[in-house]
C-alpha positions in Angstrom: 99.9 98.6 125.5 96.1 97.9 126.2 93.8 99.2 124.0 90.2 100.7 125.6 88.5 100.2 122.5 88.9 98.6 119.0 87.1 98.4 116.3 86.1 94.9 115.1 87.5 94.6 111.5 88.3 97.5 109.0 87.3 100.8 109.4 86.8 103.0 106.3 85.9 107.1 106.9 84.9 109.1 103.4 84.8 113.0 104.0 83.7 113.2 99.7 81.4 111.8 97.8 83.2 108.9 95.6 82.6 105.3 94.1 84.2 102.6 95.3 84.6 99.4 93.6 87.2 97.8 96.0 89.0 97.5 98.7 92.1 97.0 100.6 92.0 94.9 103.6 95.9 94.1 105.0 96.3 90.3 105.5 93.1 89.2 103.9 93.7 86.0 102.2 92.3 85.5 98.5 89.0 83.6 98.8 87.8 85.2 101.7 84.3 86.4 101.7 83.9 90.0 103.0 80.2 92.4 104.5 80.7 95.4 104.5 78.5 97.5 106.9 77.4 101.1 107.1 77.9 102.6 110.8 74.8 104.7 111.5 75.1 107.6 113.8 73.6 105.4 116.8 76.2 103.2 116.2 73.8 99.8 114.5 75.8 98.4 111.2 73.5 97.7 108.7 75.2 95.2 105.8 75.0 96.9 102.7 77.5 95.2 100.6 79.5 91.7 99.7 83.0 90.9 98.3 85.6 88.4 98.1 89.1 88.7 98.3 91.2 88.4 94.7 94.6 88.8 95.8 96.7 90.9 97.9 94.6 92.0 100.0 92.2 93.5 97.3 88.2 93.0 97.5 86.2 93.0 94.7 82.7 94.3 95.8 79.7 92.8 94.1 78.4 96.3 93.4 80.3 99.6 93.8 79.9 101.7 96.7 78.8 104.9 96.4 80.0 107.6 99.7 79.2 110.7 100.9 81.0 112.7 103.2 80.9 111.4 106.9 79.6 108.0 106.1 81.5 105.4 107.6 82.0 101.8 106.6 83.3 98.6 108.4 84.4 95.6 106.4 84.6 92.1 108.4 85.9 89.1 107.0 84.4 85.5 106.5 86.4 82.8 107.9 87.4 80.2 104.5 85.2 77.2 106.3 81.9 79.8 105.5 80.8 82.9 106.5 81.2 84.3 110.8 77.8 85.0 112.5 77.2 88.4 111.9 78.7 91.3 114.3 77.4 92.9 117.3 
């Protein structure tokens, strides 16, 4: 199967208003440094958060996130030699 489009790192879609404190990203690895970026409606991510993987998959965010419905949110993971150029 080909994909036509995917998304580069997680995706995360809220449809409530909640706070979020951390995340699950499958197959993170603990150390890993994680930006997390809001998807505006023209499609620009602008970072609005930082975490680090503790373990199993889990991210502790430096500060919680707070949602509303229809915000979206990707999360893109450092490499463990530093952190990836930002993405496009």
């Amino acid at each position: 199967m080909i994909f036509l489009w995917q998304e580069n790192g997680y995706r995360f879609d809220f449809d409530e208003t909640r706070i979020i404190e951390r995340i699950h990203l499958a197959n993170a690895l603990p150390g890993q440094g994680v930006r997390l970026f809001r998807r505006k409606v023209n499609q620009q991510k602008v970072l609005i958060g930082l975490g680090r993987v503790v373990e199993d998959g889990w991210v502790q965010l430096d500060s919680p996130l707070v949602t509303q419905p229809g915000d979206q949110f990707v999360a893109h993971l450092d490499s463990l030699d530093g952190p990836d150029l930002e993405p496009g």
